[in-house]
N, C-alpha and C positions, 0 to 999 in steps of 0.2 A: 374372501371372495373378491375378486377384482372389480375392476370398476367398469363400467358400460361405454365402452368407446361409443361417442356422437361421429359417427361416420360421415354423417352431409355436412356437421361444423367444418372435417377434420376437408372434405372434397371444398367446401366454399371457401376455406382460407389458401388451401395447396391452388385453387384457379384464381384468386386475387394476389396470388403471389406470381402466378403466370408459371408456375412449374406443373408440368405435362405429369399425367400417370406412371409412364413408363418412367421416366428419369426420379422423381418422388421415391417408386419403390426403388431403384437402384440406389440412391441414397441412403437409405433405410435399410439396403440388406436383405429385400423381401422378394418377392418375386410380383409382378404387377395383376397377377389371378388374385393374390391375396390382399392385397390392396383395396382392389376392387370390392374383393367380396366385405370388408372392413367398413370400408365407402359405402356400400350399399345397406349394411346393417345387419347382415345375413353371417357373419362371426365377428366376435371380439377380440381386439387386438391382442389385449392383454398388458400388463405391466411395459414390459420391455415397447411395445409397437408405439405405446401414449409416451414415456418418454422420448423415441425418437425423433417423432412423430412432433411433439410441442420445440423440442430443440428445432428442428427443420422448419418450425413455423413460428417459429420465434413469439411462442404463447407456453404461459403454464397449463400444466396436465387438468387442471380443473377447467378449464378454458374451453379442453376435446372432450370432456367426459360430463361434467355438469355434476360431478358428486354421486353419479346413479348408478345402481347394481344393478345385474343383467338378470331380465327377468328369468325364468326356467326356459329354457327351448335352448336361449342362446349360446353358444358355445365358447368358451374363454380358450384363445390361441395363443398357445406362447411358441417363440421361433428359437 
């Protein structure tokens, strides 16, 4: 089971880094719907989105995740 992307960690470091939504997903490969909905808590990144995601923000994957497993409802995305 993957690990529970912290979506508001993953949005308060992408805005202390000063990279905008739209530009972040393009980075990443994603599309900025998905992003968002990542950021917002409402699906999980997934393996591959928390690695890009920590590269791009110059933090390890435990840094955006916190070690936590998605409770039931959430939904694990992979791209």
């Amino acid at each position: 089971m993957p690990l529970l992307t912290d979506g508001v960690g993953i949005r308060e470091r992408r805005l202390l880094k000063g990279i905008k939504l739209v530009e972040f997903a393009r980075l990443m490969g994603y599309s900025p719907h998905h992003v968002s909905q990542v950021e917002l808590g409402r699906e999980n990144g997934g393996p591959e989105f928390q690695r890009k995601a920590a590269k791009l923000l110059d933090c390890e994957i435990d840094d955006i995740t916190g070690g936590f497993v998605p409770h039931r409802g959430i939904k694990a995305v992979s791209a």
